[in-house]
GUKOLTI-961759 format. One record per residue: x, y, z negated of N, C-alpha, C in turn; residue number from 0. Coordinates in steps of 0.2 Angstrom, whole numbers, plus 5000, padded with zeros to 4 digits. Each point is the difference from the previous one (the first is absolute). Example, Ala and Ser with C-alpha at 12.3 -4.5 7.8 and 13.67 -1.06 7.14 Angstrom:
# GUKOLTI-961759
5066 4972 4961 4996 5006 5000 5004 5006 5000 0
4998 5005 5004 5004 5006 4999 4996 5005 4997 1
END
This chain:
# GUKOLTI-961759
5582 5504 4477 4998 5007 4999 4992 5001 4998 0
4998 5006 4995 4991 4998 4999 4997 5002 5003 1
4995 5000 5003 4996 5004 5006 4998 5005 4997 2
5000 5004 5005 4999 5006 4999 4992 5003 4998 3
4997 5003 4996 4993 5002 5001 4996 5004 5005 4
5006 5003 5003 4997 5003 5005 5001 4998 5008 5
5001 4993 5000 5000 4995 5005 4994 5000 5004 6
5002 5000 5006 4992 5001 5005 4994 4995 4998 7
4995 4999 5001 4995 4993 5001 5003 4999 5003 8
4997 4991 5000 4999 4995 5006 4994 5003 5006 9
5003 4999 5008 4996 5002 5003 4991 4996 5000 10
5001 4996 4997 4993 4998 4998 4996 5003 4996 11
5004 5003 4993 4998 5001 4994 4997 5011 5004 12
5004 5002 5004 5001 5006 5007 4993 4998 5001 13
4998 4997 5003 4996 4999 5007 4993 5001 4996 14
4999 4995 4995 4996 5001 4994 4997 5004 4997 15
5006 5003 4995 4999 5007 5000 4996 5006 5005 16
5002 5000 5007 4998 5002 5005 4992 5000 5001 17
5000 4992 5000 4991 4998 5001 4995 5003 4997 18
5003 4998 4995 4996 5003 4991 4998 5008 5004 19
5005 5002 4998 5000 5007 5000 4995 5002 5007 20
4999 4997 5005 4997 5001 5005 4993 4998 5000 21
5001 4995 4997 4991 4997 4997 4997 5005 4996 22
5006 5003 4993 4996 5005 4996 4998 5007 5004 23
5004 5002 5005 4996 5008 5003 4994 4997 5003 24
5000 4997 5007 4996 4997 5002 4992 4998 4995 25
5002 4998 4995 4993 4999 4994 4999 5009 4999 26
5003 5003 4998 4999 5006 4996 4997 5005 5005 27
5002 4998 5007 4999 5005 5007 4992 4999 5002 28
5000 4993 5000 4992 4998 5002 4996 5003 4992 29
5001 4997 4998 4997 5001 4993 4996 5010 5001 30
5004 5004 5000 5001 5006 5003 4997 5004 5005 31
5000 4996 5006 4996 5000 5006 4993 4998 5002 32
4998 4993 4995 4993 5000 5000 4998 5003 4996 33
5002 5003 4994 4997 5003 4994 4997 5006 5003 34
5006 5005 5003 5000 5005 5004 4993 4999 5005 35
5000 4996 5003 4996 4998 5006 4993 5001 4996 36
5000 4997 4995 4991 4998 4996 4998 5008 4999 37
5007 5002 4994 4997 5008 5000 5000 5006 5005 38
5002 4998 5006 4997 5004 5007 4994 4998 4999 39
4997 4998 5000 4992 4997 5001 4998 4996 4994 40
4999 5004 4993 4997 4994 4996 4993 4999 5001 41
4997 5006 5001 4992 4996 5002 4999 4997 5006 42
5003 4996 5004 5001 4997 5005 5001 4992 4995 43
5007 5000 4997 5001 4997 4995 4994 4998 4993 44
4995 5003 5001 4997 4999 4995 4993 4996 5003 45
4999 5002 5007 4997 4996 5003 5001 4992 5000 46
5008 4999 5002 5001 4995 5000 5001 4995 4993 47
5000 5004 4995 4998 4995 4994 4995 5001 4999 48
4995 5002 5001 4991 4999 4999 4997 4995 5002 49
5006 4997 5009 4997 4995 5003 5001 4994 4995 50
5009 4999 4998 5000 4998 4996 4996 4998 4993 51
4999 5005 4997 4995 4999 4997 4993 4994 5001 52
4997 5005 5003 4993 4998 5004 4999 4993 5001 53
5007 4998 5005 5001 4990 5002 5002 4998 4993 54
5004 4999 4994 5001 5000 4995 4993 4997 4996 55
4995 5007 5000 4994 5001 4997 4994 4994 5003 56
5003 4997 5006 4996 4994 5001 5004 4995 4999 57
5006 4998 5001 5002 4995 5001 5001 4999 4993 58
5001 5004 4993 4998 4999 4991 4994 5003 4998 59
4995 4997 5002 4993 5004 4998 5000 5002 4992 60
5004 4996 4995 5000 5001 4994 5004 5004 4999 61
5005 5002 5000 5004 5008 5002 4999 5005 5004 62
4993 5000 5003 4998 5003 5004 4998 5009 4996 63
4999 5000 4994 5002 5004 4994 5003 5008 5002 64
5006 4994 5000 5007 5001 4998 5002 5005 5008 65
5001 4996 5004 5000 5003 5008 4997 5003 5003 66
4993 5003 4996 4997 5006 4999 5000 5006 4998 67
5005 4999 4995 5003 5005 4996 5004 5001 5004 68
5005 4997 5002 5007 5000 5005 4999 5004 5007 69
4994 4999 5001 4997 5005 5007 4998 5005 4998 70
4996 5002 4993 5000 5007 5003 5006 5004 4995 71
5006 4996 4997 5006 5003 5000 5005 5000 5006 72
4997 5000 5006 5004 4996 5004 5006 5004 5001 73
4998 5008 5001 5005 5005 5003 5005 5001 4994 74
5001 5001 4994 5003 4998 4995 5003 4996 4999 75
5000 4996 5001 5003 4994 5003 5004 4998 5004 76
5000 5003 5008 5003 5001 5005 5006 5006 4997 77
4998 5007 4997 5005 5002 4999 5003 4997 4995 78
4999 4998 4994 5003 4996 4996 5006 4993 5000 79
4997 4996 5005 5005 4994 5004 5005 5005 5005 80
4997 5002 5005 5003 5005 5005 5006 5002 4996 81
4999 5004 4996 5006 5004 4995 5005 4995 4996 82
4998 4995 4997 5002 4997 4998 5007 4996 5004 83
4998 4999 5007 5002 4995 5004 5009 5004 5001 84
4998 5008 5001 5003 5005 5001 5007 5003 4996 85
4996 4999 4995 5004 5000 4993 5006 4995 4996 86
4997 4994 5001 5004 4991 5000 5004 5003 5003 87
4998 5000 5009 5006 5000 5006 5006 5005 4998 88
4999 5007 4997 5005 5004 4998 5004 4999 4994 89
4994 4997 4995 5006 4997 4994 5002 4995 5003 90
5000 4994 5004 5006 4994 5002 5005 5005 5005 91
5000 5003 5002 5004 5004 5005 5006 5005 4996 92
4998 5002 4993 5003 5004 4996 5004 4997 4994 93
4997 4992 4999 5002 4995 4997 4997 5001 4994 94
4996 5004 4999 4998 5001 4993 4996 4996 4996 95
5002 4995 4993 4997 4996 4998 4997 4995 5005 96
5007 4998 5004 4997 4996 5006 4997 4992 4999 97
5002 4998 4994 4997 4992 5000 4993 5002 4997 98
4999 5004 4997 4993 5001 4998 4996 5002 5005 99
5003 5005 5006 4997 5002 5004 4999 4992 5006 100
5005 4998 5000 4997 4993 5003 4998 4996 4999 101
4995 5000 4994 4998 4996 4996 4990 5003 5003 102
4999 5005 5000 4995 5004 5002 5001 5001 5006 103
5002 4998 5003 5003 4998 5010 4994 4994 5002 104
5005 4995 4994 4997 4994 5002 4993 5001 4999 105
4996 5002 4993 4993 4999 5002 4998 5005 5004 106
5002 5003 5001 4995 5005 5008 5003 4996 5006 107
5004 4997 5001 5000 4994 5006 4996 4995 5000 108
5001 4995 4994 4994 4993 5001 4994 5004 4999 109
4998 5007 4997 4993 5001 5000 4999 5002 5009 110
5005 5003 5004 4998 5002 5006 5000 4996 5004 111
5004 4992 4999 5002 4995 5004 4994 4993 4998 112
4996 5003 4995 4993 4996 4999 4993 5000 5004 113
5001 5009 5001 4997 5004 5003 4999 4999 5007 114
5006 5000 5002 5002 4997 5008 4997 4995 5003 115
5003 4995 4996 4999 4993 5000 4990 4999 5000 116
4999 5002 4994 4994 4998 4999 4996 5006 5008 117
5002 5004 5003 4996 5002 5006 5002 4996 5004 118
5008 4999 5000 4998 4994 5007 4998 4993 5000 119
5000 4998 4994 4996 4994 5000 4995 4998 5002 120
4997 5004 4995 4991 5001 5001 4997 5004 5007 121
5006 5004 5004 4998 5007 5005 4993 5004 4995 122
5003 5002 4993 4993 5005 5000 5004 5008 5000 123
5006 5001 5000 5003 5006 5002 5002 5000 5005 124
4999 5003 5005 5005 5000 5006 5005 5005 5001 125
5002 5005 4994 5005 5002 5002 5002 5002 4992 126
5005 5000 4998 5001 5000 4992 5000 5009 4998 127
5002 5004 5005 5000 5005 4999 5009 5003 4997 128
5006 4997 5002 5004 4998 4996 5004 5007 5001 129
4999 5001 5005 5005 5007 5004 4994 5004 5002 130
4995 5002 4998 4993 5003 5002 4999 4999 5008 131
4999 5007 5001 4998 4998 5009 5005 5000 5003 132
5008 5002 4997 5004 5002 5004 5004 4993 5006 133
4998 4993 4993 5003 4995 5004 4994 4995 4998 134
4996 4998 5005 4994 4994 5000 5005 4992 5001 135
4997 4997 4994 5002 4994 5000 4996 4995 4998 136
5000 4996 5004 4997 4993 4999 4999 4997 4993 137
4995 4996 5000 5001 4996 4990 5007 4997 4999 138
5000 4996 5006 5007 4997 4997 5004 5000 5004 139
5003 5009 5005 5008 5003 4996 4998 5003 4996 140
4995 5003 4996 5000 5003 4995 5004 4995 4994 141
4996 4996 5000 5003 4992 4995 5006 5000 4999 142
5003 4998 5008 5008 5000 5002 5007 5005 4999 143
4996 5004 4999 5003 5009 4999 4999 4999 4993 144
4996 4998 4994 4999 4999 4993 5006 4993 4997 145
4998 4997 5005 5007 4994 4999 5007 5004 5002 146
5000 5003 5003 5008 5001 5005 5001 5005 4992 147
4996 5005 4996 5003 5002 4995 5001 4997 4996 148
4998 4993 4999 5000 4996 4994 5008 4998 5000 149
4999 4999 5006 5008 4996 5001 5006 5008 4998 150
5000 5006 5005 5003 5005 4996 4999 5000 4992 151
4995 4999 4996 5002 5002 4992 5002 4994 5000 152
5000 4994 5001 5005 4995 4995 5006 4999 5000 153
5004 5003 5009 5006 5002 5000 5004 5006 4995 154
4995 5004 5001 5000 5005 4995 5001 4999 4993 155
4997 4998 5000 4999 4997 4989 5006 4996 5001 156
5001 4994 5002 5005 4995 5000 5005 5002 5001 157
5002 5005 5003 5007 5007 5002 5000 5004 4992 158
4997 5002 4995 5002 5006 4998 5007 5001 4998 159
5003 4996 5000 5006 5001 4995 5004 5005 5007 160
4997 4998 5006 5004 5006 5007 4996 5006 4999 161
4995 5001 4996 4997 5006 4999 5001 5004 4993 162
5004 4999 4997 4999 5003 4992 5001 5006 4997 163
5003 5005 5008 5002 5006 4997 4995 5003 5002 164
4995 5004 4998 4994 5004 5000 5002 5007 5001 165
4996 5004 5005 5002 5005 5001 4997 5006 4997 166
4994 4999 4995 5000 5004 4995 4996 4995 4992 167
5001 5004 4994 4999 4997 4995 5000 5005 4998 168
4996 4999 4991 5000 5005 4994 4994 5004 5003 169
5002 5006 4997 4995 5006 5001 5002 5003 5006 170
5005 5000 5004 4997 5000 5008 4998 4996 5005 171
4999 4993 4997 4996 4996 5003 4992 5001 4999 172
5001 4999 4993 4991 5003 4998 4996 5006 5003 173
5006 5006 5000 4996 5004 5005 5000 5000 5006 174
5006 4999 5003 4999 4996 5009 4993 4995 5000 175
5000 4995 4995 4995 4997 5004 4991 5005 4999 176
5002 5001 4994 4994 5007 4997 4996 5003 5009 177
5006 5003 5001 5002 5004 5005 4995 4999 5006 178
5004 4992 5002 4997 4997 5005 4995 4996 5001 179
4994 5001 4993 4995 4995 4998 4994 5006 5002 180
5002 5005 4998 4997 5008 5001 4999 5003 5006 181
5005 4996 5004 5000 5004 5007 4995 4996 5005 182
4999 4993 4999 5002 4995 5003 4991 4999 4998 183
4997 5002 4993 4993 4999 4999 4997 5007 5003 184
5003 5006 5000 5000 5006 5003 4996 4999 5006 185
5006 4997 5006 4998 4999 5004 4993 4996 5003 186
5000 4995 4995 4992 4997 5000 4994 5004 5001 187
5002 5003 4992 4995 5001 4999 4997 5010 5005 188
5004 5002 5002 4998 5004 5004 4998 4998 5006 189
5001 4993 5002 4996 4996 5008 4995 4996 5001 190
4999 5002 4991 4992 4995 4998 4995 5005 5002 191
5002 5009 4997 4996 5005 5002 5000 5003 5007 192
5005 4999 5002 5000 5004 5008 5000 4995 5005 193
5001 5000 5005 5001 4995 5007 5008 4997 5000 194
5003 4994 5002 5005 4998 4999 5004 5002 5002 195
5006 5001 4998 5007 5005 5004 4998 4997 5007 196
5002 4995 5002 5002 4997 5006 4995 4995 5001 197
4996 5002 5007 4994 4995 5004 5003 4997 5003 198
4998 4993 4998 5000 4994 5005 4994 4998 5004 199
4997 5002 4997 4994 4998 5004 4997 5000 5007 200
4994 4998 5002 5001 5002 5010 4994 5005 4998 201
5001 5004 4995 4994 5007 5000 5006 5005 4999 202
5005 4998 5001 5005 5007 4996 5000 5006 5008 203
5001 5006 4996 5001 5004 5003 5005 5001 5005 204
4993 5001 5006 5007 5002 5008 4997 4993 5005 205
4997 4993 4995 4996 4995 5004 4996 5001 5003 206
4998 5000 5008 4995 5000 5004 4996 4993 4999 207
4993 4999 4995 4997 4996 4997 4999 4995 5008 208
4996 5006 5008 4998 4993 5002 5006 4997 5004 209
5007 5002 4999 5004 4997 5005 5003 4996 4996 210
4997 4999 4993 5004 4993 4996 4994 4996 4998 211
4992 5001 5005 4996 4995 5001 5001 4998 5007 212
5006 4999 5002 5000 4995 5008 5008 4999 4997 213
4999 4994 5005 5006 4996 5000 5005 5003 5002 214
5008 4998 4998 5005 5006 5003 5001 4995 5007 215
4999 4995 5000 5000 4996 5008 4995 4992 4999 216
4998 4999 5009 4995 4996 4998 5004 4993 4998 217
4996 4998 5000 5002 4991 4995 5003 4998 5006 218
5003 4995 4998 5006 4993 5005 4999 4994 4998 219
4996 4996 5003 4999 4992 4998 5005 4996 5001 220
4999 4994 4999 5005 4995 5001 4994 4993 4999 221
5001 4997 5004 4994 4996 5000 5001 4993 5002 222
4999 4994 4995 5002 4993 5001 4994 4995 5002 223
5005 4996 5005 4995 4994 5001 5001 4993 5001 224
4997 4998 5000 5001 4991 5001 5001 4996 5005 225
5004 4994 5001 4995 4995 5006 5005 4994 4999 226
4996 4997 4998 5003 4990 5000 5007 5002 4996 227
4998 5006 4993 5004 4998 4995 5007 5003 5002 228
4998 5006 5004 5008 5004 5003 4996 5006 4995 229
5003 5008 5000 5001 5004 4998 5002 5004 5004 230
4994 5006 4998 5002 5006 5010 4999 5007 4996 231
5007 5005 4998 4999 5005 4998 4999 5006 5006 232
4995 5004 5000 5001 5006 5008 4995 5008 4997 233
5003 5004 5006 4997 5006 4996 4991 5002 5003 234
4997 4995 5005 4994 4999 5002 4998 4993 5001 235
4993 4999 5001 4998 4994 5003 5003 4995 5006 236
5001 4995 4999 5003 4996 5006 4994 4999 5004 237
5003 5002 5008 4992 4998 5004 5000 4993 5002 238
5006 4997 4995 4995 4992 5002 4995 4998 4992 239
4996 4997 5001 4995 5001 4998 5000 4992 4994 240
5005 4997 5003 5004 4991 4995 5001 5005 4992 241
5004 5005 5001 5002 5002 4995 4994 5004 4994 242
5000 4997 4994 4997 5001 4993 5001 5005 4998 243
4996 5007 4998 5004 5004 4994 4997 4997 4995 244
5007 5003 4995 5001 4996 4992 4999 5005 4998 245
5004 5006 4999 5003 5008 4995 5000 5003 5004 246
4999 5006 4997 5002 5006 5001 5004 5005 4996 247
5006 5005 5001 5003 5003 4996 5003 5007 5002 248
4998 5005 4997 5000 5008 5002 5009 5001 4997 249
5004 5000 5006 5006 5003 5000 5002 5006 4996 250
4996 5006 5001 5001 5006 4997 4993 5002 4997 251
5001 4995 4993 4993 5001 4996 5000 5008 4995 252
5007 5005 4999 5000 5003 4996 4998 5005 5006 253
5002 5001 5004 5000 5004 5008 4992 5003 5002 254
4998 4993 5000 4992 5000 5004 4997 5001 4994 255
5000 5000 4995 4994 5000 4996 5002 5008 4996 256
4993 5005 5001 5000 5007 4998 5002 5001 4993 257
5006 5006 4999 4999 4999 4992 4993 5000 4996 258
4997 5005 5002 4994 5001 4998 4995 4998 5005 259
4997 4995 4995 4992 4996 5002 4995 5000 4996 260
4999 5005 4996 4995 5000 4996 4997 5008 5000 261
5003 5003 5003 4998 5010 5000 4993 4997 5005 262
4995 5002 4994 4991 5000 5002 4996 5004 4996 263
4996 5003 5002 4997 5007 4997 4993 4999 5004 264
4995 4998 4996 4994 5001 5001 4997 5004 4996 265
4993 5003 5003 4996 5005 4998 4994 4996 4994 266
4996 5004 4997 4993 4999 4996 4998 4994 5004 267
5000 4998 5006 4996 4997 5005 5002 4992 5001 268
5006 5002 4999 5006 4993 5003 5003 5003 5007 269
4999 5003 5001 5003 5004 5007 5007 5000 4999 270
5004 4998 5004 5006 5000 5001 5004 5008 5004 271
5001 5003 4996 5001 5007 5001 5008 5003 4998 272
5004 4992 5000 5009 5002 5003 5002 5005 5003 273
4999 4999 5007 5002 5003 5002 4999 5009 5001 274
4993 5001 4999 5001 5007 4996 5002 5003 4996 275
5001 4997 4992 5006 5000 4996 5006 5003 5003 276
5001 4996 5005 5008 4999 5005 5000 5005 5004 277
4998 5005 4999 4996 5005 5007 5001 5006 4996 278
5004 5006 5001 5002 5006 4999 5000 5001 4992 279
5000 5008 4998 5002 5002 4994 4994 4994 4996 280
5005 4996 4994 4995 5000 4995 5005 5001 4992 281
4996 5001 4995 5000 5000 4993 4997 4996 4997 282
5004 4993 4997 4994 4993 5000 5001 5000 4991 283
4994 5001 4996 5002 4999 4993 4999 4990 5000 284
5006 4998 4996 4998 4994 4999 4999 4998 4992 285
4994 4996 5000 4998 5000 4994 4998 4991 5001 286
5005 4999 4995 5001 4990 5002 4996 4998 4996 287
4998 5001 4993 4995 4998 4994 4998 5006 4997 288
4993 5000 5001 4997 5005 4995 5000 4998 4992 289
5001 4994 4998 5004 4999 4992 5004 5001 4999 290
5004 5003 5002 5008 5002 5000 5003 5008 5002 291
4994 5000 5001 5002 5007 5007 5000 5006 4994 292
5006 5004 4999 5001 5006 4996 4994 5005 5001 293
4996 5001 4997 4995 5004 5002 5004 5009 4997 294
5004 5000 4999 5000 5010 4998 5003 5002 5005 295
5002 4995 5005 5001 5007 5005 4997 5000 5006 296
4992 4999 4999 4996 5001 5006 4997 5008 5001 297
5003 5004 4995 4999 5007 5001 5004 5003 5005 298
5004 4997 4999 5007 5001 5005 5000 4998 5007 299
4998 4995 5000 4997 4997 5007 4994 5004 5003 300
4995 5002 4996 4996 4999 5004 5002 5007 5002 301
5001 5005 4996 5005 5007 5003 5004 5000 5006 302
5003 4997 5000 5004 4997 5004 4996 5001 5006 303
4995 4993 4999 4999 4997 5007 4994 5007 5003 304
4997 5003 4996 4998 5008 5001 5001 5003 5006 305
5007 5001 4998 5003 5006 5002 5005 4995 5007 306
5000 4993 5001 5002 4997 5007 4996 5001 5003 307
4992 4999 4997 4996 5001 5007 5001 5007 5003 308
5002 5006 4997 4997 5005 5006 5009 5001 5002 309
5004 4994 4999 5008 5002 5003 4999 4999 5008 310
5004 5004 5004 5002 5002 5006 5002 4994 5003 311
5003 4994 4996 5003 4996 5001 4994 4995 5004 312
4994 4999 4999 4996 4998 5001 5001 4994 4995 313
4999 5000 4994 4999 4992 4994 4996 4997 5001 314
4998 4995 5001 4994 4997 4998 5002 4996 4994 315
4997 5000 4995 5001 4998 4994 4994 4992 4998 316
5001 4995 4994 5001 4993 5003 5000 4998 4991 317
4997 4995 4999 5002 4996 4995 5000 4994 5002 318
5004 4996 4997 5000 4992 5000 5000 4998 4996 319
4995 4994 4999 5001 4995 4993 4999 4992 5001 320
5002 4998 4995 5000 4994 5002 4992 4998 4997 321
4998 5003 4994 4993 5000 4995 4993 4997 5004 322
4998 4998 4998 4992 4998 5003 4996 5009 5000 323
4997 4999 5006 4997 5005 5001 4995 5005 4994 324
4995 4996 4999 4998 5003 4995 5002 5002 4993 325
5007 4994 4998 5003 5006 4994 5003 5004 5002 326
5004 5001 5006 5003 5005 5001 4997 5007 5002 327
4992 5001 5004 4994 5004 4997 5000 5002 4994 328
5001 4996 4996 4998 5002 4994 5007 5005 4997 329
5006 4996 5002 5008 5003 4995 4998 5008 5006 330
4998 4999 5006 5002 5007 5006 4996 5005 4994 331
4994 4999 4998 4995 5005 4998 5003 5002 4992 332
5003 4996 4997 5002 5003 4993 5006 5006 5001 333
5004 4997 5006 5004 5003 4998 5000 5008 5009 334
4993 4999 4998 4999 5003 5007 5005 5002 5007 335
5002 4994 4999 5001 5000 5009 4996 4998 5006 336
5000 5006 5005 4998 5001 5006 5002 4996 5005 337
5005 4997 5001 5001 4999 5007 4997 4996 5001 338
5000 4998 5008 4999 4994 5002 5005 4994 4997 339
4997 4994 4999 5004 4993 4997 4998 4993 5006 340
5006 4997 4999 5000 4995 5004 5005 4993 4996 341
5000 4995 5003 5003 4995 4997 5006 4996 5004 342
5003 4997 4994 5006 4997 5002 5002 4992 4996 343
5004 4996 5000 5001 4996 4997 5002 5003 4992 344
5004 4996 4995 5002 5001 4995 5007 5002 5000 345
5001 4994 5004 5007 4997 5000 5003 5008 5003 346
4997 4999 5008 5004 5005 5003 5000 5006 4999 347
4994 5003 4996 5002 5009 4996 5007 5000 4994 348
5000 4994 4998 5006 5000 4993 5006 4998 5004 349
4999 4999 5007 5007 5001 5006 5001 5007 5000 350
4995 5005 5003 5000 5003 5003 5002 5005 4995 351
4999 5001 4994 5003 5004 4994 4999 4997 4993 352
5005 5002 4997 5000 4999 4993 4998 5004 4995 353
4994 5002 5001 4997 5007 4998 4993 4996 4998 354
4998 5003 4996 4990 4999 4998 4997 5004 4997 355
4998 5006 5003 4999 4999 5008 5006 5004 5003 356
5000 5000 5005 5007 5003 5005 5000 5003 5005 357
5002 5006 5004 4999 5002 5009 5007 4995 5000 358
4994 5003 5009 5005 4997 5007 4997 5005 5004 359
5008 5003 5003 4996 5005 5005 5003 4994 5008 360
4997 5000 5005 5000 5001 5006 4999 5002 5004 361
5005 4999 5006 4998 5006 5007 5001 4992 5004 362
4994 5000 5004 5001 4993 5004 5002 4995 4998 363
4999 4998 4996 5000 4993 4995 5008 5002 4997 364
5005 5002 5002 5007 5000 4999 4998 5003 4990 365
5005 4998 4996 4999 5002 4992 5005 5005 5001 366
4995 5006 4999 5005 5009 4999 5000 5000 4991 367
4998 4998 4996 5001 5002 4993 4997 4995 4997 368
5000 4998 4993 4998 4997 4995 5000 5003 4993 369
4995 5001 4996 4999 5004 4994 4998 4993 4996 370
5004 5003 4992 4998 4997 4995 4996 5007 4996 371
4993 4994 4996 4996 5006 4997 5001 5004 4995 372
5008 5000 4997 5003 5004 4996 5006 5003 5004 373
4997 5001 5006 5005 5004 5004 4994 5002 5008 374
4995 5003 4996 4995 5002 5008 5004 5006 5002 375
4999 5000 5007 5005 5006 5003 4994 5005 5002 376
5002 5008 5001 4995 5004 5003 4998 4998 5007 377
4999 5006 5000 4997 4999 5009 5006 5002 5003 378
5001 5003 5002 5009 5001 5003 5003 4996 4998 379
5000 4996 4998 5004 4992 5002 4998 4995 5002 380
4993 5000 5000 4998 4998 5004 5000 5001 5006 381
4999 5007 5004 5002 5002 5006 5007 4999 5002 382
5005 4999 4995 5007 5002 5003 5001 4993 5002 383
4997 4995 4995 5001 4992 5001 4998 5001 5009 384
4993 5001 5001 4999 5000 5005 5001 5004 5007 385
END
């Protein structure tokens, strides 16, 4: 009799088909979810490709040009890869012009899996920035995690024939993907101008700043010794006095060690002035680089900070910079700002907001609000914050 066309597969030919198809969401779904992740935070994401750059710009001093230009396009770039990554992931998930779209998979993979590799080899990136802040990863899971997709797209490509029905084409595919490229760079690019949807950071709102400068418990050691070639693991000194130490190894090194170890705030002087900071109402303007810094809306601030001094609330009002003293003298007077100014790292103001310049209100070091400078709030939100 002749077989039938509508004879089940072999359960191999089953299983296969199954894989495929479980390799290809899994590709589409991360794809989607890191992309997602950059455009919460692309100037966060833009930082981390400047580093890139910068290391780049030493380790090819003759295309050092070129990664110059790259930096200071950097934020445009972060939304641009970002969006992209987002977009791939929804056209392989929709099957739309999928071998093509696999084909632009691959080079955004060996480029992000060269990327990796070249941080963890060398350790000049320590964190690729892959999932923004939401998931911190080492150089090489990051690597690992760039190989693990590698292996999902060539199951994927080498499967198409279990992927061939597409679930949109023509001119509803074109406008669906339209659709989703618009929504998708949308979202970017309104969290390039405002604060990111969703804070990961250890400055996000509702964080009490000094209770994540201590440990959440103290350290636990473990500590080895020697003698005549034996091996002694314990969790204190042996009081016999034969035995050697060799190592030592902190049990609970994520535990004992404070998120935040870098919140330092000194005065004009070098005066170490934290903990006032830390200490009742304040309204802290942060201004990370005065070559960067949005200067049109210092009319607004400085209104603002006006009308906080004579608030009920008791404000005391605060700038922070990272800038050398004397140019930032010079930026406070152009654009006539009064307050009092004090210093901080670089690093840690571009934690503490993605704004330039930015507020931070606190009450007792705890973070009550965060202002982006295309979003200064009046004074009654700043009171309700507080």
């Amino acid at each position: 009799m002749p077989t039938s066309s509508l004879a089940p597969a072999p359960p191999a030919q089953h299983r296969l088909r199954i894989f495929t198809r479980v390799c290809w969401l899994l590709l589409g779904v991360l794809f989607i979810f890191s992309g997602l992740i950059k455009l919460n935070d692309p100037v966060g994401t833009a930082y981390k490709l400047e580093e890139y750059f910068e290391v780049f710009a030493i380790d090819v001093p003759w295309l050092g040009w070129l990664f110059s230009t790259l930096k200071d396009s950097s934020r445009l770039l972060s939304v641009a890869l970002s969006s992209l990554e987002v977009i791939l992931g929804v056209a392989l998930l929709l099957r739309w012009y999928l071998r093509q779209v696999l084909h632009l998979l691959l080079a955004l993979l060996v480029f992000f899996t060269f990327l990796t590799f070249y941080s963890a080899a060398l350790n000049r990136v320590t964190d690729c920035g892959c999932f923004g802040d939401f998931i911190k990863l080492t150089p090489w899971t990051s690597f690992t995690k760039d190989v693990f997709l590698l292996v999902l797209w060539a199951v994927t490509f080498k499967g198409l024939r279990f992927l061939r029905h597409s679930f949109v084409s023509g001119m509803a595919g074109l406008m669906t993907m339209t659709f989703a490229s618009a929504l998708v760079i949308g979202i970017g690019v309104r969290a390039l101008g405002h604060l990111p949807y969703f804070d990961f950071l250890p400055y996000k709102v509702g964080n009490n700043i000094p209770s994540l400068m201590k440990p959440a418990e103290a350290p636990r050691y473990r500590y080895t010794f020697e003698r005549n070639g034996q091996t002694m693991e314990a969790s204190e000194f042996p009081t016999d006095s034969t035995w050697k130490y060799k190592a030592m190894t902190v049990l609970n090194p994520l535990k004992s060690t404070p998120i935040v170890t870098d919140f330092v705030i000194s005065d004009l002087e070098g005066n170490d002035i934290t903990q006032q900071v830390l200490t009742g109402n304040k309204l802290i303007l942060i201004v990370q680089n005065t070559n960067k810094a949005d200067r049109e809306r210092f009319e607004q601030f400085n209104a603002l900070f006006a009308q906080a001094a004579k608030s009920r609330k008791k404000i005391d009002v605060l700038t922070i910079t990272s800038t050398a003293a004397s140019k930032f003298d010079s930026f406070r007077h152009d654009v006539n700002l009064a307050t009092p100014f004090a210093f901080a790292d670089a690093t840690v103001l571009k934690s503490i907001i993605r704004s330039n310049p930015g507020l931070l209100v606190l009450h007792n070091g705890t973070v009550m609000a965060k202002y982006h400078y295309h979003d200064i709030p009046a004074l009654y939100q700043v009171e309700k914050a507080l």
